[in-house]
Structures are given as structure tokens and as C-alpha cells.
NUDO-815839 format. One line per field, with one value per atom (N, C-alpha, C, O): atom name; x, y, z. Coordinates in steps of 0.05 Angstrom, whole numbers, plus 5000, padded with zeros to 4 digits. Layout:
atom	(CA,...)
X	(X,...)
Y	(Y,...)
Z	(Z,...)
END
This chain:
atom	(N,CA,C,O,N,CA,C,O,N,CA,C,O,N,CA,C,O,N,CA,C,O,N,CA,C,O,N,CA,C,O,N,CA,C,O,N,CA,C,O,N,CA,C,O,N,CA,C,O,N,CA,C,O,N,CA,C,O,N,CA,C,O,N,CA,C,O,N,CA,C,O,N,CA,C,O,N,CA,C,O,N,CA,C,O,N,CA,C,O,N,CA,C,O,N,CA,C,O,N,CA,C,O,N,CA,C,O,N,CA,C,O,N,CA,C,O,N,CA,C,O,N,CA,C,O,N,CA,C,O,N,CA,C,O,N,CA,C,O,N,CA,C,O,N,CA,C,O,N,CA,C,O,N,CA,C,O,N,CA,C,O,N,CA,C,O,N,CA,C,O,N,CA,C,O,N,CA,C,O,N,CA,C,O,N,CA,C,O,N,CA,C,O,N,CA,C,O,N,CA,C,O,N,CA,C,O,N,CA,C,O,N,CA,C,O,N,CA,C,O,N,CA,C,O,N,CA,C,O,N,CA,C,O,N,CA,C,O,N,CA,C,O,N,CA,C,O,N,CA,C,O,N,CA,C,O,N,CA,C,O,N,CA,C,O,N,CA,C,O,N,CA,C,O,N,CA,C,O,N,CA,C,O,N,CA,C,O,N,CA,C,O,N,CA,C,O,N,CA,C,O,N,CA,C,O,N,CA,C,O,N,CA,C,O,N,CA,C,O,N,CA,C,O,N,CA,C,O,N,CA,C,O,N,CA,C,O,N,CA,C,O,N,CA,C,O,N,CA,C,O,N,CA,C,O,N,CA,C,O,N,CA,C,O,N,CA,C,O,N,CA,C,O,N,CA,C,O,N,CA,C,O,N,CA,C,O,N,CA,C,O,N,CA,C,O,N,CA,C,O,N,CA,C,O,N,CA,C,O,N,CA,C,O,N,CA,C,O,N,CA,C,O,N,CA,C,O,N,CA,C,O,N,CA,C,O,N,CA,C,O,N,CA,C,O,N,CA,C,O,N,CA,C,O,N,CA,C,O,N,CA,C,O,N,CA,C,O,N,CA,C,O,N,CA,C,O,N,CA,C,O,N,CA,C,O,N,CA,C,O,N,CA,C,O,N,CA,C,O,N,CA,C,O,N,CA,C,O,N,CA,C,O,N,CA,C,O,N,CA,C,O,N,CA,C,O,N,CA,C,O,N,CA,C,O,N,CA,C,O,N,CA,C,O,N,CA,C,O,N,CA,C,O,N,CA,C,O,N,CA,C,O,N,CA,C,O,N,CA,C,O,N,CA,C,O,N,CA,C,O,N,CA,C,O,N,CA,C,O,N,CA,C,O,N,CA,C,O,N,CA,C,O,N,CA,C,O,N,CA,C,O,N,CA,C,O,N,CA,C,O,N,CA,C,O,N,CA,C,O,N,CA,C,O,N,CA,C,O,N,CA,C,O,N,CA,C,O,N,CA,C,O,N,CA,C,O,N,CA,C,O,N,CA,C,O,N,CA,C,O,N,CA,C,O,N,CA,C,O,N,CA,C,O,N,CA,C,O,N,CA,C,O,N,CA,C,O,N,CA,C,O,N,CA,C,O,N,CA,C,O,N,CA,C,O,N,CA,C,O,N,CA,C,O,N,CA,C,O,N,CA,C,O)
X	(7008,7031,7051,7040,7080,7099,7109,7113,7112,7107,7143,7157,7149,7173,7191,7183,7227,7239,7239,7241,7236,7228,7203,7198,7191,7166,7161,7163,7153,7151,7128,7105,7137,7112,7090,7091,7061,7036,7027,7036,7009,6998,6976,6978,6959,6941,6943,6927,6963,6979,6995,6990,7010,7024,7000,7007,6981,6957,6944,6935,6940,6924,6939,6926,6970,6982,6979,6970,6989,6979,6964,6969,6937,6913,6902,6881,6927,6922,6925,6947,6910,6915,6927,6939,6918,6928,6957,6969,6967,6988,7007,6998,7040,7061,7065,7069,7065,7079,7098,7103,7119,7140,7131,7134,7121,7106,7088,7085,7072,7059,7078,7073,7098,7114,7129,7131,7135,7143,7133,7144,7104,7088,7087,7090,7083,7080,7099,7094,7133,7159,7158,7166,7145,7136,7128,7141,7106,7081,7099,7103,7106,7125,7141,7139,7162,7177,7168,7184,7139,7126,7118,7123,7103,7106,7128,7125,7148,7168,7193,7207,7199,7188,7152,7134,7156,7117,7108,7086,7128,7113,7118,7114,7125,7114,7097,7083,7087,7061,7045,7022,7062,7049,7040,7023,7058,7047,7030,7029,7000,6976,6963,6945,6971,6960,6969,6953,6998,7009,7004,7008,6996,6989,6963,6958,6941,6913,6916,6899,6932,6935,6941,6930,6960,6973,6957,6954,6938,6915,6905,6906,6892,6876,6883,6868,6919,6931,6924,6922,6916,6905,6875,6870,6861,6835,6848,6829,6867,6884,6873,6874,6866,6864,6889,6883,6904,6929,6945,6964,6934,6953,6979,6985,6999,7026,7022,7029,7007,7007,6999,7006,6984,6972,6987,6985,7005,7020,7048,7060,7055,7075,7068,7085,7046,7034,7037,7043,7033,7029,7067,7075,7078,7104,7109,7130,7105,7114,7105,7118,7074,7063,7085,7095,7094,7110,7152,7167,7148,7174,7167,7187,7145,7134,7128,7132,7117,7116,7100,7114,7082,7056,7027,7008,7024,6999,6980,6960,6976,6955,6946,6923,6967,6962,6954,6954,6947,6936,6903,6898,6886,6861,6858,6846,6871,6878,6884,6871,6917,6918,6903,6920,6889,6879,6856,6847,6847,6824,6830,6816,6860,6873,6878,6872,6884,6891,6866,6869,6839,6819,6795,6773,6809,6793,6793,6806,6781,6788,6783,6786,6773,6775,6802,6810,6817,6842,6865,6876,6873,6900,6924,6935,6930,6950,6971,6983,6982,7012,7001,7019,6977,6974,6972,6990,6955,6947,6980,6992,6984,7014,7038,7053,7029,7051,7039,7050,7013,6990,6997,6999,6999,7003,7037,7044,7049,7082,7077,7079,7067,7063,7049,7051,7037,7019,7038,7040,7058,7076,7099,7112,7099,7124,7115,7130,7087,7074,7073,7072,7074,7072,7073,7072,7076,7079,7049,7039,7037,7013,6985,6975,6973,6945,6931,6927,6920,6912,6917,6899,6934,6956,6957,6950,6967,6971,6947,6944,6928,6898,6889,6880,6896,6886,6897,6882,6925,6938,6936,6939,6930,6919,6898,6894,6880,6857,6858,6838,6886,6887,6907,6915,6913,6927,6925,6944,6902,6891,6869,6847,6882,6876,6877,6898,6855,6851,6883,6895,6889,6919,6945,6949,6957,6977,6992,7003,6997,7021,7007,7022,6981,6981,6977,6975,6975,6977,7016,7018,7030,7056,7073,7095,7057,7061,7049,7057,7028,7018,7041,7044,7048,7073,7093,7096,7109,7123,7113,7131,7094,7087,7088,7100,7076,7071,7105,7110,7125,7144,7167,7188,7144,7172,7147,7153,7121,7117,7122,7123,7126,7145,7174,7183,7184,7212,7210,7227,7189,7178,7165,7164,7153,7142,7169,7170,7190,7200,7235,7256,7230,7250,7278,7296,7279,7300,7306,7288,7334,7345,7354,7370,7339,7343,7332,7334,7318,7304,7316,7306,7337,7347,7380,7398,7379,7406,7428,7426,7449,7471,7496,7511,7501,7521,7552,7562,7558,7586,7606,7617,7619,7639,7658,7658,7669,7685,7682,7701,7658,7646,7664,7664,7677,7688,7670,7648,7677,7658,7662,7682,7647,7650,7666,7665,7680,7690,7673,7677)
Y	(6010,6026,6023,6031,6015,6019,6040,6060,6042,6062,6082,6072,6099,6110,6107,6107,6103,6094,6118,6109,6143,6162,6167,6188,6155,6161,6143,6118,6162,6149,6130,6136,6103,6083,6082,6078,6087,6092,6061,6040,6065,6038,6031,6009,6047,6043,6037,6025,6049,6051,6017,6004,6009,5990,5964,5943,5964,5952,5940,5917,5960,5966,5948,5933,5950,5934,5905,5888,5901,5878,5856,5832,5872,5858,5854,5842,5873,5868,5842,5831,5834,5812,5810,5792,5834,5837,5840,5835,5850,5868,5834,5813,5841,5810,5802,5819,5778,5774,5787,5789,5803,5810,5835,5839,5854,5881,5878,5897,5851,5842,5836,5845,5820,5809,5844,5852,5853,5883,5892,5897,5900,5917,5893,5901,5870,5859,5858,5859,5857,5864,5893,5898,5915,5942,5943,5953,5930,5929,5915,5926,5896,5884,5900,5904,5916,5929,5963,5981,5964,5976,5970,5983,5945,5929,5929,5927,5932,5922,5945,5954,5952,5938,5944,5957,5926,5922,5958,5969,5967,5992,6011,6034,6011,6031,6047,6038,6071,6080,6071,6078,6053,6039,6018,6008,6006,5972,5963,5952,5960,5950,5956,5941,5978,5990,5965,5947,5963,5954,5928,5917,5910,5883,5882,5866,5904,5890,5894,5883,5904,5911,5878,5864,5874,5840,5828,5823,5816,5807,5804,5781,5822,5822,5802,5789,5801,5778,5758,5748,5743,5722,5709,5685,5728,5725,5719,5710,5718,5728,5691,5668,5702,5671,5653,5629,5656,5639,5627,5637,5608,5593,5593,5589,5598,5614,5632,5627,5662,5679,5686,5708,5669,5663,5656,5664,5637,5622,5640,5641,5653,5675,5702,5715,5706,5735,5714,5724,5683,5684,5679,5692,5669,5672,5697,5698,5718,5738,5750,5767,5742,5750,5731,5742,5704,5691,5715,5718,5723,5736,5765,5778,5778,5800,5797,5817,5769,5772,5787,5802,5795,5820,5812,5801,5817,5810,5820,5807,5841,5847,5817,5812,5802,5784,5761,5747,5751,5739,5728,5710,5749,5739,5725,5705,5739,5730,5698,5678,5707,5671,5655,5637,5648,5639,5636,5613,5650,5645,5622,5604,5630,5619,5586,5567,5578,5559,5540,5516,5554,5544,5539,5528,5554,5542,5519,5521,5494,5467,5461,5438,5483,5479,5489,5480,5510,5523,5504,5495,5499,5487,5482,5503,5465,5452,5463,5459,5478,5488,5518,5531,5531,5561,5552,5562,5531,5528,5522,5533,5504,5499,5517,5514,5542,5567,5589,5605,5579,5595,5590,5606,5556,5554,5553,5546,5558,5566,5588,5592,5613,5634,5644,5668,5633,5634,5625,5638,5592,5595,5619,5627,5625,5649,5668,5687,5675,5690,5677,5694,5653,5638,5644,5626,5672,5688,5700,5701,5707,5718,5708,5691,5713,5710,5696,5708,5659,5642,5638,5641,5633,5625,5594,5579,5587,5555,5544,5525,5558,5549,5538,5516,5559,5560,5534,5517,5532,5512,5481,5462,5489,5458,5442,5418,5464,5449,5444,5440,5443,5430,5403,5392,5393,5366,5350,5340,5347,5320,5334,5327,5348,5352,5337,5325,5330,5313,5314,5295,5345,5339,5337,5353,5314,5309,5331,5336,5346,5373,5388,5398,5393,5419,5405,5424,5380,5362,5366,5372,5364,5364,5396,5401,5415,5442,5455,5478,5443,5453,5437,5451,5423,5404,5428,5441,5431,5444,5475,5490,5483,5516,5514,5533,5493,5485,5494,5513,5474,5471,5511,5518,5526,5544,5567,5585,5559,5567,5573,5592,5552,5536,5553,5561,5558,5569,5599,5612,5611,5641,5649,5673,5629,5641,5640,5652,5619,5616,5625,5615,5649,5665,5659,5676,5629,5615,5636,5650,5638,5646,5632,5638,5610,5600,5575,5567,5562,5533,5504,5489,5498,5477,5487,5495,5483,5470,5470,5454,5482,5476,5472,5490,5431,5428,5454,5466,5456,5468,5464,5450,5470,5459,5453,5430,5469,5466,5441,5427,5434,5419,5384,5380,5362,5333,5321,5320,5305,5286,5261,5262,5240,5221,5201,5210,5177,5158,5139,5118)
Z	(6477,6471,6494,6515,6499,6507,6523,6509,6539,6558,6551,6534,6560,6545,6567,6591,6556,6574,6600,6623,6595,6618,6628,6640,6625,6641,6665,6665,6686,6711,6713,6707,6725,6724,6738,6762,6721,6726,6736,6727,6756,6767,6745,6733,6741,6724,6690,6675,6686,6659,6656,6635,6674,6678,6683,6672,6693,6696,6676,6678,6648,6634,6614,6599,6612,6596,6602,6586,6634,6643,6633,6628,6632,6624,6592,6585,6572,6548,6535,6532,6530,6519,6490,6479,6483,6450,6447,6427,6471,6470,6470,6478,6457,6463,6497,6515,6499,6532,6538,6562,6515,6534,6542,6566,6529,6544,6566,6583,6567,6587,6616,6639,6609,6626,6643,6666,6620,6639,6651,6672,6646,6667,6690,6713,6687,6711,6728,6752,6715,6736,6749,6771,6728,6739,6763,6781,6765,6785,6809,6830,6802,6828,6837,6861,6820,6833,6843,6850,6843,6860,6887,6908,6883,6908,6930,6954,6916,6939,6955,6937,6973,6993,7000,6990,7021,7023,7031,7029,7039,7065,7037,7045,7009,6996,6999,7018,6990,6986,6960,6956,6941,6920,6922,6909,6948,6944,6940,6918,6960,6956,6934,6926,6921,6891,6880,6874,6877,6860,6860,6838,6884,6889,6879,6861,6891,6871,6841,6827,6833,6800,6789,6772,6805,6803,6801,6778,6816,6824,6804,6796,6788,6763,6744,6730,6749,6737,6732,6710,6763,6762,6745,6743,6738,6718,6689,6676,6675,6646,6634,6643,6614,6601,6601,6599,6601,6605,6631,6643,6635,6652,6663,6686,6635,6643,6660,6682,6655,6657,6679,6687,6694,6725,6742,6765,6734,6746,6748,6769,6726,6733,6753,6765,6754,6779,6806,6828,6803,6835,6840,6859,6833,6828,6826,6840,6820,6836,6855,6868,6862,6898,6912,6931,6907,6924,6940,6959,6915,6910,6924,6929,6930,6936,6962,6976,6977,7004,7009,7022,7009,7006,7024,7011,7045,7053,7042,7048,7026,7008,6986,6979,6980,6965,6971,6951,6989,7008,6992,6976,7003,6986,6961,6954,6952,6906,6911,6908,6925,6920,6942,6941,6956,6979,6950,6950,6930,6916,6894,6886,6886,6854,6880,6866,6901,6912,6919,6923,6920,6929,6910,6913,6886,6861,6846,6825,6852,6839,6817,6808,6803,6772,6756,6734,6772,6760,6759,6779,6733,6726,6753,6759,6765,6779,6782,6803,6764,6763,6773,6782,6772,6778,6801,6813,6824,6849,6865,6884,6852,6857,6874,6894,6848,6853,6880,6895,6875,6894,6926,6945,6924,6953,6962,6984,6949,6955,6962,6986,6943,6950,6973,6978,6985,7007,7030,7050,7022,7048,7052,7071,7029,7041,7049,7046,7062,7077,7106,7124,7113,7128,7157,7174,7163,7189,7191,7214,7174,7169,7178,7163,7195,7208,7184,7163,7191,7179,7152,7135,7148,7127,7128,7110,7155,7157,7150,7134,7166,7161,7130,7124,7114,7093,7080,7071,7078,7070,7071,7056,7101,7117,7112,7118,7097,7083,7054,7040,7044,7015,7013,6993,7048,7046,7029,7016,7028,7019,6990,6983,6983,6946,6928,6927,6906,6893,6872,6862,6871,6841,6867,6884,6863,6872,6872,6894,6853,6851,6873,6890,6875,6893,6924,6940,6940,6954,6964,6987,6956,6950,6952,6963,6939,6944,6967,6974,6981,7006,7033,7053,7033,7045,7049,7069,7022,7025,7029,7038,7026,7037,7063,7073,7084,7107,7118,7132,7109,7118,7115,7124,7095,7094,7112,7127,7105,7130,7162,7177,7162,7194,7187,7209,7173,7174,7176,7189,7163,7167,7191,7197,7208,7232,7259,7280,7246,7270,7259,7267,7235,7231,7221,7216,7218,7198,7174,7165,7165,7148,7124,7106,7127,7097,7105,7128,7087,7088,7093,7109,7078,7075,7086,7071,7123,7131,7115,7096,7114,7114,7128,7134,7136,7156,7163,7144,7178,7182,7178,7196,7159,7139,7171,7182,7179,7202,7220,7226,7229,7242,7238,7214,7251,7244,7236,7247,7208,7197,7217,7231,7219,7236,7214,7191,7216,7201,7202,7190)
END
């Protein structure tokens, strides 16, 4: 059931939809933006609630559906979320595109006590996509520990082009 447009959002309630499987993706997809926007910022008194609720995500028979929670741990920045994907990244049976999003999500934590670690041991991964996504987690890693405001450089317009 649809939660009503006034009612204040329940972790458990929002959770529960989460994990319905019966229920359509788009009521699914809500409680999961719910849950996020509990999460955030991190120093809530909901967050970590609201991150292991997420989490659960990652078990959902659907591959989309995995791949969209760690896509939003990436967007959440959440050291609570840490373990989940460190699990969805180190599972070599799980679909490519969930590990994928797993280890992006993991570099935009990349300030975070063994993080690099974790990453560093999926270099050399048998699926090229997640080989390729640990590269780049590595690198925005490197931009989060050393406080860059944005990833990809942009020259100074002001600055003389050479001829």
C-alpha cells in the first residue's frame, strides 16, 4: 500500500515496500529515493537506519534493481555502505553492471579507511566492465582523499592558447 502524501516517512514502512517484490518499480523506486533522502546528509539521526534498509536492496532478484541501490550508495556517500557494496563488488557471480556501480560507489567513498584496498584487489577482474570501473573508482578515489572539487580539470578560459 502507498504510503499517504502526509505521512511522515517510516524506515521500516519505506523498507518493507522496498523489498516488495509484488508491489510496481515505481512504488519500489520511491521508497528507495525515501530511504536516500533519509540518508542524507550522513550525520542524520536516520542515516545508518536508512543505509542498512538500502542494503537489503542489494539481495532483490533484479539486477536493475541492485544496480540502482548501489547507485544511490554512490550518490549517498555513506560509510555505513561500505560493507554491502565491498560484498555486491566481491561477489563474482553477481552481474557486471551491479559490481560495476558497486565499485564507483565505493570510489566516491575513497577518503574512507581501506577503500583503496578493497578496490585494488579487483584490477585484474575476470569482466572487463568491473576491471575498468575499479580504474576509475581508484582515480575519483585519488580526487576524494586529496579534496579536488571536481574530477575532470577544467582549463582557464582566461589563461593564452599557445599558436
Amino acid at each position: 500500500m502507498p504510503l499517504e502524501a502526509s505521512a511522515e516517512p517510516c524506515i521500516p514502512d519505506l523498507e518493507k515496500t522496498l523489498l516488495d517484490t509484488k508491489l510496481p518499480l515505481f512504488q519500489r523506486y520511491r521508497a528507495m529515493f525515501g530511504l536516500r533522502d533519509l540518508a542524507s546528509p550522513p550525520d542524520l539521526p536516520t542515516a545508518v537506519d536508512a543505509v542498512n534498509a538500502l542494503a537489503k536492496g542489494l539481495k532483490d532478484p533484479s539486477a536493475l534493481f541492485r544496480h540502482e541501490v548501489a547507485f544511490v550508495f554512490g550518490q549517498l556517500c555513506h560509510p555505513a555502505s561500505i560493507p554491502s557494496l565491498t560484498a555486491s563488488l566481491s561477489d563474482l557471480s553477481e552481474v557486471g553492471m551491479v559490481r560495476h556501480e558497486a565499485a564507483e560507489a565505493l570510489g566516491s567513498l575513497g577518503e574512507e579507511e581501506g577503500v583503496e584496498e578493497t578496490l585494488k584487489k579487483f584490477l585484474n577482474d575476470p569482466d572487463q566492465v568491473v576491471r575498468d570501473s575499479v580504474i576509475v573508482a581508484l582515480d575519483m578515489a585519488e580526487f576524494e582523499k586529496n579534496g579536488e572539487i571536481q574530477y575532470a580539470l577544467i582549463p582557464d578560459s582566461a589563461a593564452p592558447v599557445a599558436a
